[in-house]
C-alpha positions in Angstrom: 0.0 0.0 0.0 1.0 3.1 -1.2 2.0 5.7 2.4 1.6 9.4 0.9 3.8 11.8 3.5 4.6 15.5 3.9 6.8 17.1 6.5 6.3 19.9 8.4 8.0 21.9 10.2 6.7 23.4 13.1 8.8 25.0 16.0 12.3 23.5 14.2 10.6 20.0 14.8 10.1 18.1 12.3 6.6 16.3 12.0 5.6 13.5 9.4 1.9 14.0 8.3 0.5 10.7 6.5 -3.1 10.4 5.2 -3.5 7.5 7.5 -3.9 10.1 10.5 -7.3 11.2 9.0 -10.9 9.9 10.1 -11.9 9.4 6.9 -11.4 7.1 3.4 -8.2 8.4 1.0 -8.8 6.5 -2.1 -6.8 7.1 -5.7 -7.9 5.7 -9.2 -6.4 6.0 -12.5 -7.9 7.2 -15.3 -9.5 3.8 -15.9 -10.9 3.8 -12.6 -9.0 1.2 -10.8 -7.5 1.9 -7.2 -4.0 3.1 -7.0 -3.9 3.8 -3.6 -6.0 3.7 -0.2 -5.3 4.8 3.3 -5.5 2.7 6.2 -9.4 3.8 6.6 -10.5 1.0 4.5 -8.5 -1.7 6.6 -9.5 -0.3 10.1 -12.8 0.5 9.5 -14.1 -1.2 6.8 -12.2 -4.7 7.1 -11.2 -4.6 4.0 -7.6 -6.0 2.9 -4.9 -4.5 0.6 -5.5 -6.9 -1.4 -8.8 -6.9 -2.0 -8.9 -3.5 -3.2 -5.6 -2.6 -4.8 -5.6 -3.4 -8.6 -9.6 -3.6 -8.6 -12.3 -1.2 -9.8 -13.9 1.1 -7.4 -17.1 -0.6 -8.8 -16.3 -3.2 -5.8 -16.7 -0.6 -3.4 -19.8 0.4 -4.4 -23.4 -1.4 -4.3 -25.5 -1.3 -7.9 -27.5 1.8 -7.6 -24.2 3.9 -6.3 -22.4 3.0 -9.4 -25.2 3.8 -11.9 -25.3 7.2 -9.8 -21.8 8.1 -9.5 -21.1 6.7 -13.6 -24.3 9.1 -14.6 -23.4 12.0 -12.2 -19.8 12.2 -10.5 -18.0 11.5 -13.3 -19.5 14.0 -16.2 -19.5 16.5 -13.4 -15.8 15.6 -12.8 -15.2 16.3 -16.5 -16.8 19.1 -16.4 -16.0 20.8 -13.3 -13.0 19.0 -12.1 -14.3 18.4 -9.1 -17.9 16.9 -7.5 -19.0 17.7 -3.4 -20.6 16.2 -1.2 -22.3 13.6 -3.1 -24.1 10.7 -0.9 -23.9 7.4 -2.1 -23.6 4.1 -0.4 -20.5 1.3 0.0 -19.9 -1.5 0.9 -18.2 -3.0 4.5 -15.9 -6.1 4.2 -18.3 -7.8 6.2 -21.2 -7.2 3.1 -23.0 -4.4 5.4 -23.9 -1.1 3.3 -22.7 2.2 4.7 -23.9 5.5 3.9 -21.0 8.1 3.1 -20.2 11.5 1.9 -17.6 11.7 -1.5 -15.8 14.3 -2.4 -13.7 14.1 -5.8 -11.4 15.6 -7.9 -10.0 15.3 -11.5 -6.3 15.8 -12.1 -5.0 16.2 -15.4 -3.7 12.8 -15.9 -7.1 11.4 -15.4 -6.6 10.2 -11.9 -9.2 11.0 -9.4 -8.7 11.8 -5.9 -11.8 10.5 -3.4 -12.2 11.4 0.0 -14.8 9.2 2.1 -16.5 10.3 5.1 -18.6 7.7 6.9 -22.8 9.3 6.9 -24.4 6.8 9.4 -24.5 9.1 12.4 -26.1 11.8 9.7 -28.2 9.5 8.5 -29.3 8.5 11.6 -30.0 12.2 12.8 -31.8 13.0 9.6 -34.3 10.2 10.4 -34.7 11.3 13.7 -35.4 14.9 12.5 -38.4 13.7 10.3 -39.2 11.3 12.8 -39.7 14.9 15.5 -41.0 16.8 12.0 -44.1 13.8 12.3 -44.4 14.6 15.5 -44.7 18.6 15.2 -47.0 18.1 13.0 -49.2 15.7 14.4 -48.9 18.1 17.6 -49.6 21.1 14.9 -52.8 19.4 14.0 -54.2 18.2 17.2 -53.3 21.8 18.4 -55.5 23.1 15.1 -58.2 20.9 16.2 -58.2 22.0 19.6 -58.4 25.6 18.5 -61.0 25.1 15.9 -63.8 22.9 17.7 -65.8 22.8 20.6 -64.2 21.0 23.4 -67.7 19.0 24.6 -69.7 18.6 21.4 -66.0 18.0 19.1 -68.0 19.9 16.5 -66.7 23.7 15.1 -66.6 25.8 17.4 -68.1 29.8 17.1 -64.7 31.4 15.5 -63.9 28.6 13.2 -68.1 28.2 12.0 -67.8 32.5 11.6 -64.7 32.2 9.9 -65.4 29.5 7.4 -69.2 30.1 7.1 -68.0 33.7 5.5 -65.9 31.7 3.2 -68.7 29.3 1.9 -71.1 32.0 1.2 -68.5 34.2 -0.8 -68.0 30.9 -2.8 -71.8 30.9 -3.4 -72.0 34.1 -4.3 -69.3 33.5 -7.0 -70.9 30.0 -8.6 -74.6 31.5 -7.7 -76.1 28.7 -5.7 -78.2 29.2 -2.6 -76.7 28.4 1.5 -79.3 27.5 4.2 -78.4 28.6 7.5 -80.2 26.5 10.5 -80.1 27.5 14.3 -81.2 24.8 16.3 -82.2 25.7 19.9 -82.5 23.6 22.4 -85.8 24.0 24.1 -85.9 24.3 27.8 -82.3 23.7 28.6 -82.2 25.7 31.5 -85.0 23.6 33.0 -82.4 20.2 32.2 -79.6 22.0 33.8 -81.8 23.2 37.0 -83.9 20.0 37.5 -81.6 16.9 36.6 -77.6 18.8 37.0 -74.9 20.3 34.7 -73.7 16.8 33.9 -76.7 15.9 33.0 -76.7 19.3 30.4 -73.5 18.6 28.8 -74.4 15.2 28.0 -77.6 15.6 26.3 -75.2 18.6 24.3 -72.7 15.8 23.8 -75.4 13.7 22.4 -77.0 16.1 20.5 -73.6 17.0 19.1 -72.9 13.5 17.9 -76.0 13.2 16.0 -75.4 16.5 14.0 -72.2 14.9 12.9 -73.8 11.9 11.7 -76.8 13.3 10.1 -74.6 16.1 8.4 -73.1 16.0 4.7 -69.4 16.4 4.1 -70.3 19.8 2.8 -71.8 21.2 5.5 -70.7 23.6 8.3 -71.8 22.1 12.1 -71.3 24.0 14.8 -71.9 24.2 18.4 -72.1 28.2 18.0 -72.9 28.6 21.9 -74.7 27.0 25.3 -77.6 25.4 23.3 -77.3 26.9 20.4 -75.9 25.2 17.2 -75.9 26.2 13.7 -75.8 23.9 10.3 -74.8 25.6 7.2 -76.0 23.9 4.0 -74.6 25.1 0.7 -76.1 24.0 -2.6 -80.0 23.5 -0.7 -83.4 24.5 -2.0 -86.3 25.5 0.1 -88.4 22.4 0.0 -84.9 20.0 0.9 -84.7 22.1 3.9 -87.5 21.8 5.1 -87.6 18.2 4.4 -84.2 17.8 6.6 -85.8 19.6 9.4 -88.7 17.2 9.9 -85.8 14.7 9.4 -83.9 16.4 12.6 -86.8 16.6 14.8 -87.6 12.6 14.6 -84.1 12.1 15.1 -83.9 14.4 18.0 -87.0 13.4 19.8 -85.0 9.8 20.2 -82.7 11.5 22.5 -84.6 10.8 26.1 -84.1 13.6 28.8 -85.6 11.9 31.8 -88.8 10.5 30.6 -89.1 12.7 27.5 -88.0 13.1 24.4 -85.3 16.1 23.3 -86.9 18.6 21.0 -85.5 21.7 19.5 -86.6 24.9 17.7 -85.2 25.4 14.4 -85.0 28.9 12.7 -83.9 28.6 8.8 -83.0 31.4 6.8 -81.6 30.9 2.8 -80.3 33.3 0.4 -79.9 33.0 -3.1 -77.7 36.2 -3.7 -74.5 37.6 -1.7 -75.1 38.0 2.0 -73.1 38.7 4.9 -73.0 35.7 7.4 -73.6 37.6 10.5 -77.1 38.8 8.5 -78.0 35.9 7.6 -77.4 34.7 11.3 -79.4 37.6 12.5 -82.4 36.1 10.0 -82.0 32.5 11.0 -81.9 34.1 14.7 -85.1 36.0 14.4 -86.8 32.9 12.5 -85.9 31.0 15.8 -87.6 33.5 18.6 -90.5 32.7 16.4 -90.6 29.1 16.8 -90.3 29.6 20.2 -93.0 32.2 20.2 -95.0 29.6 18.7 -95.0 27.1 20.8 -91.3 25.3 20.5 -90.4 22.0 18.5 -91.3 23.3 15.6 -88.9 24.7 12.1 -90.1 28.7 11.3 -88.5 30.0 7.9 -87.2 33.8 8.4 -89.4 35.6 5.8 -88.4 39.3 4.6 -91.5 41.2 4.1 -89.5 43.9 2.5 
């Protein structure tokens, strides 16, 4: 094996400096691409003998897809450039395992190129473990989304989300001209539930309640729990007469929900527009449409009517 020396001196002492001192692969190949010359590296670290090596082709270094990369890459950007950094590829240890490295080369004149090997396992290894706590982030991003989006007891949207992405459906109607139906469901007599049976009692009839929104809604649709008993459904693309029919829909579901020895029921106000709107008017109408099913006798759907 071929020992590559300088001297130095330093402070009238003089000091050999061989390229068997460095942490890292020293290799040499003619301009046919067989080794010339390797530091101790290969033997120490890698296993691998003299003899094994010396007189070979750097192909047996490499494993399949490194060779296609560095024979379509490294070498017509060493022709080009004269030298290639920090290219990753993969080699092999005596023992058959693969190791990830680092290669930086250069082209002398005479064709020979000079490769310097740095071992990439420990970078490797911290490069999975950075997407590994990227996962994490932003699974922890989106729960933290979640949490700030919905309602804690009802897991439906909460008021600022519903506002927020209520304004967004309605500007998208008002662009492909289709009509939104905004219900507001009441609960009726709540504060009797909370009073006569406890709080727990409250939240999980809310809970329940909540749950069956979320089943009987679309994917389209906008379900929220917009406050105390109040909950809102916004349903884009929806004529009159299929409101209406999803309302008598909602109260047979409801009344399934037993409070005590009763059933659940609800006042529903609906208001729909069929041109552009502002969502906290057309919560105002949907608002106005519920006082009067309340005023009527509760359990019942009213449609807000504009007698302008």
């Amino acid at each position: 094996m071929i020992k590559v020396e300088e001297n130095h001196i330093e402070h009238n002492k003089v000091v050999n400096y061989s390229l068997d001192s460095f942490p890292c692969g020293a290799l040499v190949t003619n301009s046919a691409r067989v080794i010339t010359y390797i530091n101790s590296y290969f033997t120490k670290q890698l296993l691998w003998q003299p003899n094994d090596l010396m007189g070979k082709s750097v192909d047996v270094l490499f494993t399949q897809s490194s060779r296609i990369f560095y024979q379509s890459y490294l070498i017509p950007t060493l022709l080009h450039e004269k030298v290639c950094e920090e290219m990753q590829l993969i080699i092999f240890h005596a023992d058959g395992r693969r190791i990830p490295i680092t290669v930086n080369a250069s082209l002398r004149a005479d064709g020979c190129i000079y490769w310097s090997l740095f071992n990439a396992s420990k970078r490797d290894q911290l490069y999975e473990e950075l997407i590994k706590t990227r996962k994490t982030l932003e699974i922890q991003a989106e729960k933290l989304k979640l949490l700030a989006s919905t309602d804690e007891l009802t897991e439906l949207l909460n008021r600022r989300e519903m506002k927020y992405r209520s304004g967004l459906m309605l500007e998208q109607a008002a662009r492909s001209h289709y009509s939104v139906s905004l219900l507001m469901l009441d609960v009726d007599h709540f504060k009797k539930i909370n009073d006569t049976m406890g709080h727990l009692e409250g939240d999980r009839v809310l809970k329940k309640l909540g749950q069956l929104l979320k089943e009987f809604g679309r994917k389209t649709d906008l379900i929220s729990r917009f406050g105390g008993e109040e909950f809102l459904i916004m349903l884009p693309a929806t004529t009159k007469s299929d409101t209406l029919l999803l309302c008598l829909r909602l109260h047979k579901l409801i009344a399934e929900i037993k409070v005590g020895d009763s059933s659940l029921t609800v006042s529903i106000g609906v208001s729909i527009c069929d041109e552009p709107i502002s969502f906290i008017d057309l919560f105002t109408q949907a608002d106005n449409a519920v006082y009067q099913a309340k005023a009527r006798g509760r359990n019942r759907t009213e449609v807000y009517l504009n007698n302008n």
